[in-house]
Steps between C-alpha positions, in 0.01 A plus 500: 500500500251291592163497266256545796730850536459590164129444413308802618162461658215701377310629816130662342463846684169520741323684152609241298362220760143715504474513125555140429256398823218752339572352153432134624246522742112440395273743505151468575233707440308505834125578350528265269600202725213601782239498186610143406532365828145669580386342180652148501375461923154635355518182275591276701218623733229520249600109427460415867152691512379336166633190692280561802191569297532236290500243795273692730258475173517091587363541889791450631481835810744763503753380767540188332550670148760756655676214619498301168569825314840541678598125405431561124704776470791386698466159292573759203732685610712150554396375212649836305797479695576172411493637143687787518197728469499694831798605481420661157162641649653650868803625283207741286254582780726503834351522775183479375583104406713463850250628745188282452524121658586413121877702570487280872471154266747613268770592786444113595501365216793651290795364713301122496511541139809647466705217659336194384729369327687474859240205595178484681692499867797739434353701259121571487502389852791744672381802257103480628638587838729829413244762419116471589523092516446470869198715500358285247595186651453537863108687384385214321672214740322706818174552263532126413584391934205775608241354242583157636460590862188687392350203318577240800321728705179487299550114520511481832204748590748816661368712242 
């Protein structure tokens, strides 16, 4: 005989299959995780209004202070994803750490920083274009085209 013919093979029975799927899948207590991702958001909210105060305190008008609060906390949201820290802070509050424009810098920035070591063209360069890169990239290149259009109007007396 051959041995394929003579080793048996175990087939689990559908209860069998259900109990070991229930006895390895997480559970999550849904209360809890809504309180921490309403609490962790809340933070990261209450930073960007301390943020907003703090420069509005120095003249600068609100417009202008929105707009530089939104670049301080993306520039630390990739700064704590380049540490490993966001991770560690959206895996504890959820969606309360994903939703704000901290969770948009963080979906950027973690596949740059994951594939570094791959080099600046075929690594960090490939990777900022496969999730939110080309909103990023194509915002701040027509930002950067518009402003210049804008400014060589004002030079030349259309506006």
């Amino acid at each position: 005989m051959d041995c394929e013919e003579t080793t048996m093979r175990y087939e689990p029975k559908e209860q069998d299959y259900n109990i070991y799927v229930q006895n390895v899948t997480p559970t999550s207590n849904t209360v809890k995780n809504c309180l921490w991702a309403f609490l962790v958001g809340g933070v990261i909210c209450t930073i960007g209004q301390g943020i907003l105060a703090l420069i509005k305190g120095m003249g600068i008008n609100e417009e202008d202070a929105s707009g530089y609060v939104s670049m301080i906390l993306v520039l630390c949201s990739v700064i704590l994803t380049s540490l490993n820290l966001y991770k560690k802070i959206a895996k504890f509050g959820g969606a309360g750490a994903l939703v704000p424009i901290t969770g948009f810098a963080n979906g950027v920035c973690a596949p740059i920083v994951e594939f570094q070591t791959e080099g600046e063209v075929f690594g960090k360069g490939v990777k900022a274009f496969t999730i939110a890169g080309p909103v990023i990239l194509y915002g701040v290149l027509t930002s950067w085209i518009m402003g210049m259009i804008y400014w060589i109007c004002i030079m030349i007396g259309i506006v």
